[in-house]
N, C-alpha and C positions, 0 to 999 in steps of 0.2 A: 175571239170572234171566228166566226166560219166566214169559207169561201164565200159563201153567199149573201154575207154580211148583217146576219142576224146574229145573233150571243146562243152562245152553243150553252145547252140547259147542260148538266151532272145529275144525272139519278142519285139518290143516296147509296151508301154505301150500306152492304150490310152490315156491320161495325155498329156503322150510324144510326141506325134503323133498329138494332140489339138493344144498345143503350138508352134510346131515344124510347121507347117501350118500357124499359128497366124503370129510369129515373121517373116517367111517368108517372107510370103506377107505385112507385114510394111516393111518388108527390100528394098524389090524390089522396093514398092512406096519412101522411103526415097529416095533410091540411085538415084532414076528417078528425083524425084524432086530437088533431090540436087546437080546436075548436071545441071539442068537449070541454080538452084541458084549462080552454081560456075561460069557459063559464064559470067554471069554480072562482077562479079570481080573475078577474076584469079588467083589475088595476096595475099601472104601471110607475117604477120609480126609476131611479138615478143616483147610484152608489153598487155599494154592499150592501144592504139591510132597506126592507121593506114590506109591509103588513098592514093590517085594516087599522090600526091607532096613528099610523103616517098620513101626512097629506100626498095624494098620489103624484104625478108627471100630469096623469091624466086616466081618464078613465071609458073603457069599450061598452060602449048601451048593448049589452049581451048576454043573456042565461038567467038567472033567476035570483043568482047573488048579485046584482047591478044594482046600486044604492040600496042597499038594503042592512049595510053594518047599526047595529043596537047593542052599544055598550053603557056601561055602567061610569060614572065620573071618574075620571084616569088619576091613578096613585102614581107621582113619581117617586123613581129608586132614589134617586138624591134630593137633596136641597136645592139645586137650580133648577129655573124655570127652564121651561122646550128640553128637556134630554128624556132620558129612555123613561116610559111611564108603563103602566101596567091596566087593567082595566078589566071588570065581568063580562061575559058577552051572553046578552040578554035573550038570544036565540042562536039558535044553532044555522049554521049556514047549509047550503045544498054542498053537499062532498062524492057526487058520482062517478069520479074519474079513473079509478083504478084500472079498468080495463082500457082506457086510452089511453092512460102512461105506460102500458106494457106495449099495446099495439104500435105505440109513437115511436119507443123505443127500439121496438122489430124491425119499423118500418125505416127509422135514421140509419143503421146498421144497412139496409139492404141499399138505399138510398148513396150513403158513402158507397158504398163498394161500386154501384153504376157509372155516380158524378168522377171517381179514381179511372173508373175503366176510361171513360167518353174522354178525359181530361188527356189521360197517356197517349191513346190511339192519337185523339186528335192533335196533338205536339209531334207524336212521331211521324205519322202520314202529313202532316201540313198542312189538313182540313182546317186547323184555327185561323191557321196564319193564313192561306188560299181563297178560303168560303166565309169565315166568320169576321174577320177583324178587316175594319175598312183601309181601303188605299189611303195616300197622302193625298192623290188628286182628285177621291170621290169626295172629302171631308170641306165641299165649298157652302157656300151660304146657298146660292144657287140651287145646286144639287138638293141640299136638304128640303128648299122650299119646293122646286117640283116634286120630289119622292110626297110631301105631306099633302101638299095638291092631289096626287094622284091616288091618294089613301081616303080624301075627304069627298074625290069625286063618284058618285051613283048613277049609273053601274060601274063596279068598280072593275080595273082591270086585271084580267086573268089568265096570267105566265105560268106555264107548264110548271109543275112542281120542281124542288130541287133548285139548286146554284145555277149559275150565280144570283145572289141575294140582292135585294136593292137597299140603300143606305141605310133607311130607319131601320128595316130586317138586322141588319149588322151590327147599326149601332144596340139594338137591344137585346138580339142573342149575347153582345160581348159582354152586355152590361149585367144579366142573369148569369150565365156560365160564367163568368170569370171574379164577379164581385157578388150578387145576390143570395148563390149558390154558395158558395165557399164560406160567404158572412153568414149563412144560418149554420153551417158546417161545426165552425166552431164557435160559435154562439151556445150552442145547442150541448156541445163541449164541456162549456165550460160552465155551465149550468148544472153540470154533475158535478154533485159533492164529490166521487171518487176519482173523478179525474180531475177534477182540479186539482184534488187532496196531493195527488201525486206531478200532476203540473200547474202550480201554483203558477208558472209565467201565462198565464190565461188569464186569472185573474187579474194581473197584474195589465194587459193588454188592452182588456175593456173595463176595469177600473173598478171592480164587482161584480158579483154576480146578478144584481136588480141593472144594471146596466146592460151586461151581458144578454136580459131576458126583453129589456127594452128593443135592443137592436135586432134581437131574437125575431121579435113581433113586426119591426119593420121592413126585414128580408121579407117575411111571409104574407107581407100586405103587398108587396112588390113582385111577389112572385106570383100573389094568386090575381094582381092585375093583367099581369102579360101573359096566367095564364085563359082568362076571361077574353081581352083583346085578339090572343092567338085564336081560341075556339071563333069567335067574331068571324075573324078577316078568312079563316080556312072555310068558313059558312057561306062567306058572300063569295070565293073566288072557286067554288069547285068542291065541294067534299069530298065528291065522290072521286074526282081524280088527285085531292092529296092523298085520303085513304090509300088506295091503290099502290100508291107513290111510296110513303113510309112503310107500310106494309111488304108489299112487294119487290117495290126497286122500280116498277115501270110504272 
């Protein structure tokens, strides 16, 4: 608190304001690219193994192979009924993705190297522990129901850019940067055949690779909520002075 008993704002730091750009923009190339990627197959399982002759987890109304598998009556390898079977497929599916697994790929690699920088900085300055992660005495029933009051009320209201953050801010920056982020991290990991190959405790961690790609897909529904709600709340409280704010520092 200041002298004058208003809460003294924190411009971002340039650190802050580096990474916060960096990680951006992988985000935005990921989510593009990964959204080609998702067209091609739609569907999602739970294991190791998983293909158009599986019954999915569930399945994305997205892209042009969306209900659209036409196979031929399934031959199984064995003699027992439900195990591995085999099957014609009566048309060829849409396969355009090759240039968004390269780009996804570019962009994961640039992505790591940001979320590493932002993660370090912020541990060693005490920007995590300071600005992001809530006090014991903000963490009331109370507190939380005014912060949502004041989010739900129109016009909404509009605090200089910068720290200190108010609760739900806190609680959801912590819950992207520290869990959302990190889970598509190695999700994403471990969905490489070549690294798994060679770290097999990955597999081991998410239980499969069709697991791995499930939880894949729900970081990245999480992630492109908050980042849908952020662009929101930055529209109704000022653009034009957060711009400024991240960009600049003032």
């Amino acid at each position: 608190m200041s002298t004058t008993g208003k809460t003294k704002r924190h411009s971002h730091s340039g650190w802050v304001r580096l990474t916060h750009w960096l990680i951006a923009l992988a985000v935005f190339v990921l989510l593009y690219s990964g959204v080609a990627i998702l067209m091609v197959h739609p569907r999602f399982y739970w294991g190791q193994a998983g293909n158009d002759l599986m019954r999915p987890l569930f399945e994305v109304p997205i892209g042009p192979n969306y209900h659209t598998q036409q196979f031929s009556a399934q031959i199984p390898f064995g003699a027992g009924q439900g195990g591995a079977a085999t099957a014609d497929r009566l048309a060829e599916p849409w396969n355009q993705n090759g240039w968004a697994r390269s780009l996804h790929f570019l962009g994961a690699w640039a992505f790591l190297f940001a979320l590493i920088a932002y993660l370090t900085l912020g541990t060693l300055t005490g920007h995590a522990r300071k600005r992001l992660l809530p006090k014991r005495g903000e963490l009331t029933r109370h507190a939380l129901r005014q912060d949502i009051k004041a989010h739900l009320t129109l016009p909404m209201p509009a605090p200089p850019p910068g720290a200190p953050y108010g609760l739900l801010q806190k609680l959801t920056y912590a819950l992207i940067v520290f869990i959302a982020l990190p889970l598509m991290v190695l999700t994403g990991l471990t969905m490489s055949p070549a690294i798994a190959a060679n770290w097999p405790v990955l597999l081991d961690l998410f239980g499969g690779t069709q697991t791995a790609r499930t939880l894949h897909f729900f970081s990245f529904a999480a992630i492109a909520l908050f980042l849908l709600v952020h662009l929101t709340m930055i529209a109704l409280t000022g653009p034009v002075r957060h711009l400024r704010a991240i960009i600049l520092g003032a």
